[in-house]
LOTIKE-949333 format. One record per residue: residue number from 1; residue in three letters; x, z, y negated of N, C-alpha, C in turn. Coordinates in nm, 3 decimals. Each point is the difference from the previous one (the first is absolute). Example, Ala and Ser with C-alpha at 12.3 -4.5 7.8 and 13.67 -1.06 7.14 Angstrom:
residues 2
SITE   seq   type       n_X       n_Z       n_Y      ca_X      ca_Z      ca_Y       c_X       c_Z       c_Y
SITE     1    ALA     1.319     0.780     0.569    -0.089     0.000    -0.119     0.090     0.000    -0.120
SITE     2    SER    -0.035    -0.072    -0.105     0.082     0.006    -0.119    -0.077     0.073    -0.109
***
This chain:
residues 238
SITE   seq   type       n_X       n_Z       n_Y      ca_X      ca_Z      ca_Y       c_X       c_Z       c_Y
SITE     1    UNK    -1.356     2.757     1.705    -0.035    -0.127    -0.061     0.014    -0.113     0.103
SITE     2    UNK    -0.094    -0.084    -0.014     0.017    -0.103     0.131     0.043    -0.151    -0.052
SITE     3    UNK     0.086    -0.005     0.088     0.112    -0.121    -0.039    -0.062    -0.095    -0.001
SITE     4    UNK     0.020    -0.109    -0.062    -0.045    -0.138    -0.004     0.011    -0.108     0.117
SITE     5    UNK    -0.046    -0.070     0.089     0.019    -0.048     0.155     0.009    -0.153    -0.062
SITE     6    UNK    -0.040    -0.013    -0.116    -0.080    -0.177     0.006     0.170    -0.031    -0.040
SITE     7    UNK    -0.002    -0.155     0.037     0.131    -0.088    -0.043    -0.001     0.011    -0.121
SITE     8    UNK     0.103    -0.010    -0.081     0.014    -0.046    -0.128    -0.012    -0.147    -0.059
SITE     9    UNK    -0.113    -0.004    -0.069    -0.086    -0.105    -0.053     0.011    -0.010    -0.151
SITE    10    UNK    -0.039    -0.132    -0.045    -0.020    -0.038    -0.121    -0.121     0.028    -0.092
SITE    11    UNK    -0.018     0.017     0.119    -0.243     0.048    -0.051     0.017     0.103    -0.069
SITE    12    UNK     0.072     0.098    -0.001     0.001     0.075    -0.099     0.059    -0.023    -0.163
SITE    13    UNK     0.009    -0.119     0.005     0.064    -0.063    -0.151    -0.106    -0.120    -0.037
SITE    14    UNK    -0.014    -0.095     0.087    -0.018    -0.122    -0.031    -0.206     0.016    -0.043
SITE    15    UNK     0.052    -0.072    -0.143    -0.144     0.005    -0.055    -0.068     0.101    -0.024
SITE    16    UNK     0.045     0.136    -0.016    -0.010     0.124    -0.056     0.055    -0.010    -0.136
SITE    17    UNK    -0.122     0.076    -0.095     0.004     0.026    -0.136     0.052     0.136    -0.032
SITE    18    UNK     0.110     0.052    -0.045     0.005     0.153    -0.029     0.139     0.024    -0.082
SITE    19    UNK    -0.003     0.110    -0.028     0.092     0.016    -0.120     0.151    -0.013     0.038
SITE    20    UNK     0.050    -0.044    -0.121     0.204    -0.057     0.058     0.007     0.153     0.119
SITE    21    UNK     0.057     0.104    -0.096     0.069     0.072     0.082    -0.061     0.038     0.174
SITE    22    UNK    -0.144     0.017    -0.013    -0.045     0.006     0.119     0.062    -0.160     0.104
SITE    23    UNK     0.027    -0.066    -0.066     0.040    -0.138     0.052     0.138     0.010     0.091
SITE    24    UNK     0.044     0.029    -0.084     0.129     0.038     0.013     0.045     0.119     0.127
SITE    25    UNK    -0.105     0.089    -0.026     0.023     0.123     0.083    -0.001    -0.089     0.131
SITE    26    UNK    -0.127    -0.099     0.027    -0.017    -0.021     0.123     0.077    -0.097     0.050
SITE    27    UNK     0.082    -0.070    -0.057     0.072    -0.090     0.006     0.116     0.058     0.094
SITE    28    UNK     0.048     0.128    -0.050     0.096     0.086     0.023    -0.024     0.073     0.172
SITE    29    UNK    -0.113     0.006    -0.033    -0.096     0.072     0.129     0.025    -0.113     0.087
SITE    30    UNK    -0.049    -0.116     0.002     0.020    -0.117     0.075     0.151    -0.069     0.073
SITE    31    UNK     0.103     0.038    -0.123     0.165    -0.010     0.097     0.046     0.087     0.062
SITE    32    UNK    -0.085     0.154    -0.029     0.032     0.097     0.068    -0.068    -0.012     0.169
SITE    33    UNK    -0.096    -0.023     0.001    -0.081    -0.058     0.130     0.073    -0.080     0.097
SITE    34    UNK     0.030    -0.074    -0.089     0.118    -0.136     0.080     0.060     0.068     0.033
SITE    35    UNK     0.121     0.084    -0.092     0.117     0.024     0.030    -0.001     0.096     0.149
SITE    36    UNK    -0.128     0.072    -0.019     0.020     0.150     0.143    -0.026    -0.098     0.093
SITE    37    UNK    -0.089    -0.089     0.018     0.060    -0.074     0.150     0.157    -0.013     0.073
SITE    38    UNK    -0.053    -0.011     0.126     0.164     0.013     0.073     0.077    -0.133    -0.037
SITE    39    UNK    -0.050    -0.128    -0.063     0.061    -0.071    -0.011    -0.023    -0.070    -0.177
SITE    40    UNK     0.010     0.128    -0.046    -0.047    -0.027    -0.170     0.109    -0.004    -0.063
SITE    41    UNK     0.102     0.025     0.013     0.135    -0.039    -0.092     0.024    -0.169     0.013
SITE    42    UNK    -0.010     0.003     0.141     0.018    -0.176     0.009    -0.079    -0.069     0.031
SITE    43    UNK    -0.147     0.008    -0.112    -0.105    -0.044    -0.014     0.028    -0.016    -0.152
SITE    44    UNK     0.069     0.099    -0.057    -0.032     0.020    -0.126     0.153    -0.102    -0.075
SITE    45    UNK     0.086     0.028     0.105     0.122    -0.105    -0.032     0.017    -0.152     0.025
SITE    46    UNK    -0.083    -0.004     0.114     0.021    -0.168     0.012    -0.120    -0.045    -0.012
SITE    47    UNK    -0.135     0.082    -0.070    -0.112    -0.104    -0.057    -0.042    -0.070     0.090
SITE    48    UNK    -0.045     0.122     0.105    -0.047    -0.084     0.159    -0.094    -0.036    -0.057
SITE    49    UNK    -0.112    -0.002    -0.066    -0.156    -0.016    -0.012    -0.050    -0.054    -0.108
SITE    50    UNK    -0.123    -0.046    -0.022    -0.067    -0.018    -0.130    -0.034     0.166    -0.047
SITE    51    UNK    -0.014     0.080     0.035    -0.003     0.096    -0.058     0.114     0.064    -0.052
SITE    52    UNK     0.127    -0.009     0.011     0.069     0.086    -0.015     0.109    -0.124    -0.073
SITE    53    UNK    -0.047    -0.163    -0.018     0.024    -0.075    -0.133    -0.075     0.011    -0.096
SITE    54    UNK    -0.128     0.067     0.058    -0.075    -0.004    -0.161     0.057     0.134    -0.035
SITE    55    UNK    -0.021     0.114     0.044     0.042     0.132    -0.058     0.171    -0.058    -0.069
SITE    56    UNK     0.087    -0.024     0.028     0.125    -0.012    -0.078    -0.010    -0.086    -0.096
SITE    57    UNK    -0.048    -0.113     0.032    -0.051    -0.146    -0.102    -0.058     0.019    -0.106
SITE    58    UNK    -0.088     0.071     0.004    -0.131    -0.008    -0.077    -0.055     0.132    -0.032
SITE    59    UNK     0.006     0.119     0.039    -0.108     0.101    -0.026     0.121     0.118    -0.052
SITE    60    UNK     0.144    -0.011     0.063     0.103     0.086    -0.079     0.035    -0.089    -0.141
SITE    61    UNK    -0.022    -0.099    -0.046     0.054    -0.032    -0.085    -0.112     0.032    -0.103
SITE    62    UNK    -0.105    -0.028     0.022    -0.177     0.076    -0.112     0.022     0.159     0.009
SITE    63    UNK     0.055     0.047     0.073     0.038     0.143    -0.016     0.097     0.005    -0.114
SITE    64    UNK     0.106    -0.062     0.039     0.106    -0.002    -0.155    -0.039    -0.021    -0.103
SITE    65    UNK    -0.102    -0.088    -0.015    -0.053    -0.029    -0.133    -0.068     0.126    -0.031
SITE    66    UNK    -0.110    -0.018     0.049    -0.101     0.131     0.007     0.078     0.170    -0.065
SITE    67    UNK     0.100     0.040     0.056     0.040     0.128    -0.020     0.115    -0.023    -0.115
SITE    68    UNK     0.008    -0.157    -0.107     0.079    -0.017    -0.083    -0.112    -0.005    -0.126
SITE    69    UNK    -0.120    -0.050     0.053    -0.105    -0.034    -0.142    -0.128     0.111     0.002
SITE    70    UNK    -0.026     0.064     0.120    -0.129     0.099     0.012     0.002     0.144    -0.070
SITE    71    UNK    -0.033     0.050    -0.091     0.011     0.062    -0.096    -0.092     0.071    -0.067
SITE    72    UNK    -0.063     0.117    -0.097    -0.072     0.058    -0.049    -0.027    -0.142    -0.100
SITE    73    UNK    -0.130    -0.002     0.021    -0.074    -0.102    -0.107    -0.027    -0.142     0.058
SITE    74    UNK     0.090    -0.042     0.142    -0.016    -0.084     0.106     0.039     0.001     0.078
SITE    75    UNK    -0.138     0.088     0.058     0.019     0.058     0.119    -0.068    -0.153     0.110
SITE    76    UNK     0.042    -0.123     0.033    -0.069    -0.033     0.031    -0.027    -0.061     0.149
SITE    77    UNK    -0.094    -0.053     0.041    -0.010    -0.009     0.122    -0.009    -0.134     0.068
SITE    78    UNK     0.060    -0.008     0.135     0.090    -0.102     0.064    -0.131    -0.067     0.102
SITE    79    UNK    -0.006    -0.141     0.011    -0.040    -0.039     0.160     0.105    -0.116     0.045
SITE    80    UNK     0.064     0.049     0.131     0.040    -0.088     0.096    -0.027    -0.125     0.083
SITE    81    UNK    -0.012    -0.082    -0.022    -0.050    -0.145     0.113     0.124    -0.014     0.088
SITE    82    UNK    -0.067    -0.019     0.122     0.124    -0.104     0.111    -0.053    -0.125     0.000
SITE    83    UNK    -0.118    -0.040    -0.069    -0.023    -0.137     0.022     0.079    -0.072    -0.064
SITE    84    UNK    -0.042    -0.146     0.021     0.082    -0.130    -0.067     0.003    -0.023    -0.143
SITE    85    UNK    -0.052     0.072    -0.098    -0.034     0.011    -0.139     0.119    -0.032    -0.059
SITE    86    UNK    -0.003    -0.081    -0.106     0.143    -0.037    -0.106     0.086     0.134    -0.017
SITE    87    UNK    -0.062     0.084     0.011     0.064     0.172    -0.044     0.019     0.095     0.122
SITE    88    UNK     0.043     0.112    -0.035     0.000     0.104     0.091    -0.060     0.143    -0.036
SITE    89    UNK    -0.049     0.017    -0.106    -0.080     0.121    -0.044    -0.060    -0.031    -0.147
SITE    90    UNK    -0.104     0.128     0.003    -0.038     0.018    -0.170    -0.032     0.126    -0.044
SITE    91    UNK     0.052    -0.017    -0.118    -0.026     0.150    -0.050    -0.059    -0.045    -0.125
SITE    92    UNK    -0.075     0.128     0.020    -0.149     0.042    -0.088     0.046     0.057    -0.134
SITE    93    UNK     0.063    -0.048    -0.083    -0.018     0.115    -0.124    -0.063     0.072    -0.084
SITE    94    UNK    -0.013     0.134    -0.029    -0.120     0.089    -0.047    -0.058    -0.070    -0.087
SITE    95    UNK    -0.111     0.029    -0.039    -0.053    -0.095    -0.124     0.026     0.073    -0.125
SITE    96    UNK     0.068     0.159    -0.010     0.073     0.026    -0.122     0.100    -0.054    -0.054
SITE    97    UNK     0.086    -0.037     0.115     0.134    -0.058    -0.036    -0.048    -0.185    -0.022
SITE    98    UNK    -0.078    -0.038     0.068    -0.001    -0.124    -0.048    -0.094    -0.058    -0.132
SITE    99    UNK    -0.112     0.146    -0.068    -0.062    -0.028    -0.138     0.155     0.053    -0.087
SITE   100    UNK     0.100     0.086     0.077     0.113     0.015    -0.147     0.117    -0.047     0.001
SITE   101    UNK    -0.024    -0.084     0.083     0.179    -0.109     0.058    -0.035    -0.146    -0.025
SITE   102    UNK     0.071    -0.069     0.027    -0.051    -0.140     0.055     0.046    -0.024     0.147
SITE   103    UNK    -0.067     0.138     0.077     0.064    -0.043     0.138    -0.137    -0.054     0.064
SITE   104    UNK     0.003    -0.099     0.080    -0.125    -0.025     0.084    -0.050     0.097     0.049
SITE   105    UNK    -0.152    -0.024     0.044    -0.038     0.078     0.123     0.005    -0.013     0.129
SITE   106    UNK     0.022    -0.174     0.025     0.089    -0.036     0.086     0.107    -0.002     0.054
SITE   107    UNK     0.072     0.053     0.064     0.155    -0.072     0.044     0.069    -0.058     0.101
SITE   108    UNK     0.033    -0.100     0.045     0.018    -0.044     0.109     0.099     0.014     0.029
SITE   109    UNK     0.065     0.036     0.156     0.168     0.057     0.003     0.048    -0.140     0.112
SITE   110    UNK     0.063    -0.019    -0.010     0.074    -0.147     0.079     0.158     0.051     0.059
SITE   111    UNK     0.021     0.056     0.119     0.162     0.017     0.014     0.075    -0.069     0.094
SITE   112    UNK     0.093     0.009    -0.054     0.111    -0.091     0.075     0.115     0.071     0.041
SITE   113    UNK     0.149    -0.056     0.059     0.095     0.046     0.004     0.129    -0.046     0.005
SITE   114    UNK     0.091     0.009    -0.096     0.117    -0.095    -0.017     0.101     0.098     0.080
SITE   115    UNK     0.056    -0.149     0.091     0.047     0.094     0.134     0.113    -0.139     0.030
SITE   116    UNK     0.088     0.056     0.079     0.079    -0.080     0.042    -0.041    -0.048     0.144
SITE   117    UNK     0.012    -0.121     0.054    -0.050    -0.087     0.078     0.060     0.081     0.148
SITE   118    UNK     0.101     0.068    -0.013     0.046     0.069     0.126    -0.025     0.149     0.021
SITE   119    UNK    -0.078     0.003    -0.108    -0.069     0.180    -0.012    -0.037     0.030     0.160
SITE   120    UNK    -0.035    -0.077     0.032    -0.080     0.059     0.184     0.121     0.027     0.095
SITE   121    UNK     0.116    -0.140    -0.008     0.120     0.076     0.084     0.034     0.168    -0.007
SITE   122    UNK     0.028     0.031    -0.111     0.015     0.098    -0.078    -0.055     0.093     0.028
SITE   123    UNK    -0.194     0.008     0.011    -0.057     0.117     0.075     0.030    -0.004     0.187
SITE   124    UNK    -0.026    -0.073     0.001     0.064    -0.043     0.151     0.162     0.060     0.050
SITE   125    UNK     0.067    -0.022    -0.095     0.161     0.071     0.080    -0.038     0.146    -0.037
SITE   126    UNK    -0.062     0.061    -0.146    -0.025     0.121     0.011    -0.046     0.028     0.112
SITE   127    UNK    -0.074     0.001     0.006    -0.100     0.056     0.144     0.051     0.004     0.111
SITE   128    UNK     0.107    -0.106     0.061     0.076     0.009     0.055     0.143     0.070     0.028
SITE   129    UNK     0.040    -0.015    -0.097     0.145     0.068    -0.052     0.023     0.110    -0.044
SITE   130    UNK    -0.107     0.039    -0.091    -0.005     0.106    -0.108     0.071    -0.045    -0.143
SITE   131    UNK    -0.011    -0.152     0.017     0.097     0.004    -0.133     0.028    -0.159     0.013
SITE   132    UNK    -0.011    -0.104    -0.130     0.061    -0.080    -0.042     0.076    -0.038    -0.146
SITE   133    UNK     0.053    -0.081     0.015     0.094    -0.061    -0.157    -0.080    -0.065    -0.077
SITE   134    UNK    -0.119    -0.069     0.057    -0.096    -0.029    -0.086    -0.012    -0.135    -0.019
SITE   135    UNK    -0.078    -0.111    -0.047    -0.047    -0.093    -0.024     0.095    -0.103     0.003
SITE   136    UNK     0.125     0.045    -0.087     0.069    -0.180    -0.046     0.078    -0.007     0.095
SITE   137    UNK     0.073     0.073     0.114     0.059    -0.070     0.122    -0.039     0.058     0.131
SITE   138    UNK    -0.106    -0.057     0.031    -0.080     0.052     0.134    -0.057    -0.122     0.075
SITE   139    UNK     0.009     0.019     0.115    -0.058    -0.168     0.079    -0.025     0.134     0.157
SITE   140    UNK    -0.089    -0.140     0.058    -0.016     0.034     0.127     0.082    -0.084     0.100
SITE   141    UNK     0.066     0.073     0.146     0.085    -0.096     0.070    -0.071    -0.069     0.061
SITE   142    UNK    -0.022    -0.120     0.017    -0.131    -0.127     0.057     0.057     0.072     0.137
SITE   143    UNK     0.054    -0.005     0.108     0.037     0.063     0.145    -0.075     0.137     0.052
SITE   144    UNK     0.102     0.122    -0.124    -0.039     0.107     0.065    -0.159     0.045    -0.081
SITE   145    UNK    -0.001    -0.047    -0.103    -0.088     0.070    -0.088    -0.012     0.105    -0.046
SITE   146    UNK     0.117     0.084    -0.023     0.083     0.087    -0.095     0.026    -0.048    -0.117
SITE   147    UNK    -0.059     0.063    -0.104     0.002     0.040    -0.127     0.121     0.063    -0.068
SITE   148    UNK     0.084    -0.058    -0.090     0.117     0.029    -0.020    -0.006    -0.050    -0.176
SITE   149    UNK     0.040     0.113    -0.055     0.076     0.018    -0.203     0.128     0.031     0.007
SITE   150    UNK     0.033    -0.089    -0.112     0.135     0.065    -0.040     0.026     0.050    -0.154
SITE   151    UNK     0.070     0.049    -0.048    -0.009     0.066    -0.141     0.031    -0.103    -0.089
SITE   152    UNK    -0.126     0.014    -0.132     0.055    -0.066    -0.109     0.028     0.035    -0.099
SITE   153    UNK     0.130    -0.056    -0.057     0.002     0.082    -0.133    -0.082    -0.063    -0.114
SITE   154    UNK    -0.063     0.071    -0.094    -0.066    -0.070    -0.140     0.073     0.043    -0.092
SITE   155    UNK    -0.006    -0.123    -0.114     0.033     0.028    -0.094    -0.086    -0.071    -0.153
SITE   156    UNK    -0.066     0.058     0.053    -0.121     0.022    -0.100    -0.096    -0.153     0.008
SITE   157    UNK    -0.017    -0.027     0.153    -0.051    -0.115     0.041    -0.133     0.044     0.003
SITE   158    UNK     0.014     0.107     0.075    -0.162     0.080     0.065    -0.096    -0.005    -0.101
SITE   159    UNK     0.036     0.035    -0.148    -0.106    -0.067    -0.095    -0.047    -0.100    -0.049
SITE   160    UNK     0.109    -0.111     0.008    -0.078    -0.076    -0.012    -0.079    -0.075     0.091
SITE   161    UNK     0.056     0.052     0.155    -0.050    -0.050     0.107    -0.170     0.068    -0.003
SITE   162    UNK    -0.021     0.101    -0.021    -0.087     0.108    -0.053    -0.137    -0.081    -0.090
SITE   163    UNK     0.067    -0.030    -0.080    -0.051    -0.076    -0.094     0.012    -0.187     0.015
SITE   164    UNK    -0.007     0.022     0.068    -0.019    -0.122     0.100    -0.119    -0.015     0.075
SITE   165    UNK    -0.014     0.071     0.090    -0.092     0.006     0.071    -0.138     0.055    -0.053
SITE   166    UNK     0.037     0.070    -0.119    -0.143     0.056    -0.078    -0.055    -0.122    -0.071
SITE   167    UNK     0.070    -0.090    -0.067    -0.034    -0.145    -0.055    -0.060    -0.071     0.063
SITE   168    UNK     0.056     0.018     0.166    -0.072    -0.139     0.086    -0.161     0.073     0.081
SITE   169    UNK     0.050     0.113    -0.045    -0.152     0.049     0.061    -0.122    -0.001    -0.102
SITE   170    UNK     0.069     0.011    -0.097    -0.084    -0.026    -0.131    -0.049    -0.118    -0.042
SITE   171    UNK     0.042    -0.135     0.058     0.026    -0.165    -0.034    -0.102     0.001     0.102
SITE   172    UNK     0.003     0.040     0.129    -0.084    -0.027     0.090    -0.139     0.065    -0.035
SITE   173    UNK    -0.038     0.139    -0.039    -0.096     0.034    -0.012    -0.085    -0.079    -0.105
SITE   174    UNK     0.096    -0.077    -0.113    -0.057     0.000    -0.136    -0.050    -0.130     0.038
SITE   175    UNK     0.024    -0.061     0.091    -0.057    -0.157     0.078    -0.134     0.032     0.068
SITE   176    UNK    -0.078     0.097     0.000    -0.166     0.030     0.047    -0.059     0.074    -0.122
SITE   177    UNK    -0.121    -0.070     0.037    -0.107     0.082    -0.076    -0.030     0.141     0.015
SITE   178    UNK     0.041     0.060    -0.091    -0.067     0.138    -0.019    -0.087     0.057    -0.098
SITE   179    UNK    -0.063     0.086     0.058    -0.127     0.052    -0.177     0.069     0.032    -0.098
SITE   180    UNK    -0.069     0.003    -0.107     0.080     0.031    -0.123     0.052     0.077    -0.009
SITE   181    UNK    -0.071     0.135     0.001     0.070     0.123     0.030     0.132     0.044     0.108
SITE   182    UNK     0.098    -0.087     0.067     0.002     0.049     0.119     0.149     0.072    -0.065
SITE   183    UNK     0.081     0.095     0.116     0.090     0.057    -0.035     0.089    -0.021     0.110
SITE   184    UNK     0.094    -0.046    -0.019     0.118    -0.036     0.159     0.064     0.103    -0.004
SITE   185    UNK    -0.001     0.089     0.162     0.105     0.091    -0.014     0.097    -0.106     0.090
SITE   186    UNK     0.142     0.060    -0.049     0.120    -0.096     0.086     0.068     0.135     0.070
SITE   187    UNK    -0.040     0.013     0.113     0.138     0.120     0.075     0.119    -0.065     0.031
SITE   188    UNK     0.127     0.033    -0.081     0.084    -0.040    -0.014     0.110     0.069     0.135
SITE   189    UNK     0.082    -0.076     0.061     0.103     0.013     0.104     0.146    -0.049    -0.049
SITE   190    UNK     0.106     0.091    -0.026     0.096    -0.062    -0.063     0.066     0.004     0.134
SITE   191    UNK     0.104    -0.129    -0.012     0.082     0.009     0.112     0.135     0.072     0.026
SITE   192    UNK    -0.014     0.148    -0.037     0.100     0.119    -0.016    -0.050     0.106    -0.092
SITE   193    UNK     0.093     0.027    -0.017    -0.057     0.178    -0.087    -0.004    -0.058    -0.129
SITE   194    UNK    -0.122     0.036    -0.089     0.000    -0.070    -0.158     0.010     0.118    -0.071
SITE   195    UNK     0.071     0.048    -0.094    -0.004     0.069    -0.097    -0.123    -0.014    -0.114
SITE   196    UNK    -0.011     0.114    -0.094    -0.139    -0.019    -0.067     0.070    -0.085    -0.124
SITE   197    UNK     0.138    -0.016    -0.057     0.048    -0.099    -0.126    -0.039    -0.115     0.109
SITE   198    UNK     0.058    -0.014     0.141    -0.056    -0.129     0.037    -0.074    -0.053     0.007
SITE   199    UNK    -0.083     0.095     0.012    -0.167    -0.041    -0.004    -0.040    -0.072    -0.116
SITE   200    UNK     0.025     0.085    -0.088    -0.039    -0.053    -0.150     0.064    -0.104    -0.012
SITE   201    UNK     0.113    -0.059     0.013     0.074    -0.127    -0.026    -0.037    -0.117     0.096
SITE   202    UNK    -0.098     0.037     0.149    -0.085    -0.083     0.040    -0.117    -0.043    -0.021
SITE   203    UNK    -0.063     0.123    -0.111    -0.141    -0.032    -0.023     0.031    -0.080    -0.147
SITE   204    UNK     0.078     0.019    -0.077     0.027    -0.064    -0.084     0.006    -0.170     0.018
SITE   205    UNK     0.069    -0.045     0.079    -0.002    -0.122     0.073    -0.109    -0.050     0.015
SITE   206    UNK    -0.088     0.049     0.034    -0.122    -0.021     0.055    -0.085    -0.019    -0.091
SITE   207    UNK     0.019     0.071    -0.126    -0.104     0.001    -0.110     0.075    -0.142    -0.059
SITE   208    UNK     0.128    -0.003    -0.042     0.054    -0.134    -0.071    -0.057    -0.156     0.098
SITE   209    UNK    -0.014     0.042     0.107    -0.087    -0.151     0.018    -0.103    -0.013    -0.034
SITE   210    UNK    -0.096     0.077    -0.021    -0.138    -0.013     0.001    -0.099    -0.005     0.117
SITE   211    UNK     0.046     0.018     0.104    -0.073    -0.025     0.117    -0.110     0.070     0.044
SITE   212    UNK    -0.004     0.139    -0.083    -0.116     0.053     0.020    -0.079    -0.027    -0.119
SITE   213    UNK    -0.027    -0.085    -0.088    -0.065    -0.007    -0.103    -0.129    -0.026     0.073
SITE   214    UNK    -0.032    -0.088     0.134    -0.197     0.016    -0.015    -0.055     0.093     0.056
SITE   215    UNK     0.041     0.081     0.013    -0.062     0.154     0.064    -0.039     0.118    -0.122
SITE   216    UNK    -0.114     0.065     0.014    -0.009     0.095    -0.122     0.093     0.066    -0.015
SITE   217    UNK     0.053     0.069     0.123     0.140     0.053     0.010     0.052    -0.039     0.158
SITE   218    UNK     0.130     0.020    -0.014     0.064     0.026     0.155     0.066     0.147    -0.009
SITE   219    UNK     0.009     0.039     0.126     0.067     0.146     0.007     0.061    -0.003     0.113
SITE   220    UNK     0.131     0.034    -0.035     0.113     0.002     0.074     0.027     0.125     0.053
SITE   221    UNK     0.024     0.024     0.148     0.089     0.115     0.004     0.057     0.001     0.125
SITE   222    UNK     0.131     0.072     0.002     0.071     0.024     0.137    -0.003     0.137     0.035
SITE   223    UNK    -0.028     0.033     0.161    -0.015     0.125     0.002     0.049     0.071     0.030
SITE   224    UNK     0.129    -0.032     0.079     0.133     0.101     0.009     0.064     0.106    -0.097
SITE   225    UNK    -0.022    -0.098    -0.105     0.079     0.063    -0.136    -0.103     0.037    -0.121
SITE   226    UNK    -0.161     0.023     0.027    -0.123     0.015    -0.065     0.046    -0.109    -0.106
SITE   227    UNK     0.023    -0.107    -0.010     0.026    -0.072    -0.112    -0.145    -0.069    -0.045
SITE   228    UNK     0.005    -0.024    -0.117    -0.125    -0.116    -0.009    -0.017    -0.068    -0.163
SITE   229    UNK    -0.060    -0.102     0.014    -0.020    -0.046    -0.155    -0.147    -0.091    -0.020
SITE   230    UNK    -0.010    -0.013    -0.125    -0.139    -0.099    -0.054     0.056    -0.053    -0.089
SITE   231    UNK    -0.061    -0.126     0.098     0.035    -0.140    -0.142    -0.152    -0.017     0.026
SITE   232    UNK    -0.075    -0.049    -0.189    -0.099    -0.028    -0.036    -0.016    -0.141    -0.019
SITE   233    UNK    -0.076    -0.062     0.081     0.011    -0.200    -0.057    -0.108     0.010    -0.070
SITE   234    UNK    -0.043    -0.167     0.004    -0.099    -0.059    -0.085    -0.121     0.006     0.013
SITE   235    UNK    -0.013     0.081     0.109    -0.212     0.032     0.094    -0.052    -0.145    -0.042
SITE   236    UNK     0.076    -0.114     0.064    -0.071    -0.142     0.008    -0.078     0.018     0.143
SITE   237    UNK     0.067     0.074     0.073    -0.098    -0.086     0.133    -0.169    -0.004    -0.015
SITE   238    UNK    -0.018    -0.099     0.094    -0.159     0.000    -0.010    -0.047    -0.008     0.145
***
């Protein structure tokens, strides 16, 4: 079988019509590409590129959705944009499921990511170190430019800190125009290990403000711990 020579590109996603899981497959195909380069771990860790921010940003998080909603009866199929468009994908729903649902045949996917502001130190001492403490006590030394964490303890901050950052990503998105249909995925980054009661006691939070109310839905998930949730709003946008 003869190996593949070309760089790993986006052309094989962007503005292609075809079904989730095939989507998905290639998506998979595409970090694997990255990764066998001699310098694909720390391509893939410190987000050298526009390619390898959109693959983590944007095209693993429509995978999460995708292999949580794609199913016998909607089976349906995905296109990708890298352009400047209010959105970041659409999916096609069968026209069985949308004469016996009230699901569109439209759907527009919009994603984001609630992340802590020092998330990059973080991949950065990994890569370096093999290992950091993580987000809430990490700085860089202005001199040497060594990357340095120290341990924190939580006590049951991380959720609401959690749920924190899912609100303000949600406040921000809900401030642009989007199509009616659209669906926000949020890839969620907790700042430590979240349990799945934690989870739930952060998404809960999240639903008591209301902040996702103008989205048809938002869909949450973290992927360490396969966690995930749907809150349904008000499908105001226009």
């Amino acid at each position: 079988m003869k190996k593949n020579t070309k760089p790993p590109s986006l052309d094989v996603l962007d503005n292609k019509l075809m079904d989730g899981l095939r989507f998905c497959t290639k998506v998979y195909n595409l970090y694997e590409d990255i990764r066998a380069q001699p310098d694909g771990l720390k391509k893939i860790r410190l987000i050298d590129s526009k390619l390898e921010k959109r693959l983590l940003e944007e095209l693993f998080p429509i995978v999460q959705y995708i292999q949580v909603h794609y199913r016998s009866g909607n089976r349906f199929k995905v296109r990708w944009l890298s352009g400047s468009q209010s959105y970041d994908a659409i999916i096609w729903t069968p026209f069985l499921m949308v004469k016996n649902t009230t699901t569109p045949r439209k759907i527009y996917l919009e994603v984001t990511m609630a992340i802590h502001q020092n998330a990059h130190l973080v991949r950065q001492e990994i890569h370096q170190k093999g290992g950091s403490f993580g987000p809430k006590n990490i700085s860089r030394d202005r001199k040497t430019g060594e990357i340095k964490s120290t341990p924190h303890v939580y006590g049951g901050d991380h959720i609401t800190e959690l749920a924190q950052q899912i609100v303000d990503r949600l406040a921000a998105k809900s401030a642009k125009p989007y199509p009616k249909s659209t669906i926000l995925i949020v890839n969620c980054h907790p700042n430590g290990l979240i349990l799945q009661d934690e989870w739930l006691q952060a998404v809960e939070i999240v639903k008591a403000t209301g902040a996702h109310g103008g989205f048809r839905q938002v869909f949450l998930f973290e992927s360490r711990g396969h966690l995930w949730a749907t809150l349904w709003g008000t499908n105001k946008m226009t």
